[in-house]
C-alpha positions in Angstrom: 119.6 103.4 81.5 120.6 106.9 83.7 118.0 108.2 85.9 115.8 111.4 84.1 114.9 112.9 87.2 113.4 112.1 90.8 109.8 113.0 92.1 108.1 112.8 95.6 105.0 111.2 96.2 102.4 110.9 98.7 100.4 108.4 99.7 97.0 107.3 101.7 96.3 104.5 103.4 92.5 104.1 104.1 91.8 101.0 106.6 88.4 100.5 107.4 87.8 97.3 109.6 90.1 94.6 107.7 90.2 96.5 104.4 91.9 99.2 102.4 91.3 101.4 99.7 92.8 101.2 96.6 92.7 103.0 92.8 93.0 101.8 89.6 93.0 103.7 86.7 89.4 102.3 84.7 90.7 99.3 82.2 94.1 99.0 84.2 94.3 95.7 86.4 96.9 96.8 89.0 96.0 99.4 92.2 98.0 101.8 93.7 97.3 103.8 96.8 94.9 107.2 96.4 97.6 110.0 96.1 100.2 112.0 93.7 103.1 114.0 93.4 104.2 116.2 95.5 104.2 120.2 93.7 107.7 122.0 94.6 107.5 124.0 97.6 104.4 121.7 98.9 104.8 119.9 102.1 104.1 116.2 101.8 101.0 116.4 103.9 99.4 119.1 101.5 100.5 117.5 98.6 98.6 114.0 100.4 95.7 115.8 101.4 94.8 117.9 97.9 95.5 114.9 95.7 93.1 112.8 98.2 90.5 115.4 98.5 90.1 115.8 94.5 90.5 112.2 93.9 88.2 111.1 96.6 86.6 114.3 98.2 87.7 112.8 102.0 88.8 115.5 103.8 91.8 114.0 105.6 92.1 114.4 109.8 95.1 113.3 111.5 98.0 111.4 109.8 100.0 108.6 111.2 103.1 108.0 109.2 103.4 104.7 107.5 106.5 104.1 105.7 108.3 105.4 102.5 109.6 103.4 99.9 112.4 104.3 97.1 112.2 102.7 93.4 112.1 103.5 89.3 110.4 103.7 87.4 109.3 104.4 83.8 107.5 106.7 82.7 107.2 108.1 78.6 110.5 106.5 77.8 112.4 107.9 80.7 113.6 106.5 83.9 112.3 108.6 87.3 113.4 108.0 90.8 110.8 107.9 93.0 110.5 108.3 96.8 106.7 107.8 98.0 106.1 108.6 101.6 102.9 106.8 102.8 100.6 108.0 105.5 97.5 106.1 107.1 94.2 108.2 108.0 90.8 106.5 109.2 88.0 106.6 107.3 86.1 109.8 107.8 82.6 109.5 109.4 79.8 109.1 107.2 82.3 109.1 104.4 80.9 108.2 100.4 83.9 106.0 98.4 83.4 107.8 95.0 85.9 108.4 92.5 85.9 112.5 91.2 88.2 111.5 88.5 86.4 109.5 85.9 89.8 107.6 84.7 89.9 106.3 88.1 88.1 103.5 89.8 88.4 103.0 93.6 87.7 99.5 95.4 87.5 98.8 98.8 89.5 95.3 99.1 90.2 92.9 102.2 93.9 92.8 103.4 93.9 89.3 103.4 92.8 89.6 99.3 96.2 92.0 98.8 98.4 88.9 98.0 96.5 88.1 94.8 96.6 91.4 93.4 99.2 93.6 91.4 100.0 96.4 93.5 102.4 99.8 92.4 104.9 99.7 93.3 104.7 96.1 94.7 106.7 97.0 98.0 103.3 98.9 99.1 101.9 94.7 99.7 105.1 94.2 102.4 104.5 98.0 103.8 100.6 97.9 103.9 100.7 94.2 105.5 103.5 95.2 108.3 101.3 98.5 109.6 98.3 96.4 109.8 100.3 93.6 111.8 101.9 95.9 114.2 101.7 99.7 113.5 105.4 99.4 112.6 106.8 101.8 109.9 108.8 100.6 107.1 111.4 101.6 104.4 112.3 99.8 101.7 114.4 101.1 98.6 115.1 98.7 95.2 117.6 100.5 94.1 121.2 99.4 94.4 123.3 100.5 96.8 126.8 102.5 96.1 
């Protein structure tokens, strides 16, 4: 099946202590990491830092880039490209974990509990484990080479 179209998305990566914080969209059982697309003409850091402030309502400080990762997807019958750059931020001080977006519930799981879950896309496990291990940024594509 030919590729539709390609998209840009940003990511967050919330560590607090030994956990991270995840979404899920309410009746779903896989997680993803709080973020969306990026709008055209938005930079990657706006893009990460409106769609985590209306998701969550943190207000984002400094970002540390994480990785990016490169894979399809399907989405209404067609087949997007998709290149997610992720970016890890502490938790804010004082900060409240609530959801604004009723079709979304967000969980605040160990690291060590990451393995036993289905997470999208599933290369986020391998990139969220390496920056907790060493800081290290990764990339990882799935999709074949020329």
């Amino acid at each position: 099946m030919a590729l539709s179209q390609s998209e840009i998305g940003a990511r967050l990566l919330v560590l607090y202590e030994n956990r991270v914080l995840l979404a899920s969209h309410r009746g779903q059982t896989w997680y993803f990491l709080p973020g969306g697309r990026v709008r055209p003409g938005e930079t990657v850091e706006d893009a990460l830092r409106r769609e985590t402030d209306g998701l969550t309502g943190l207000e984002v400080g400094a970002l540390d880039f994480v990785g990016c990762t490169e894979q399809t997807h399907t989405e209404d019958g067609a087949v997007l490209q998709e290149l997610i750059v992720v970016f890890a931020a502490p938790l804010p001080w004082a900060a409240q974990i609530i959801s604004n977006d009723p079709g979304v519930h967000l969980a605040s799981i160990a690291v060590e509990d990451l393995a036993g879950l289905e997470l999208r896309p599933a290369v986020l496990k391998e990139l969220i484990e390496r920056w907790v291990a060493g800081r290290r940024p990764l990339w990882r594509s799935t999709l074949p080479t020329a």
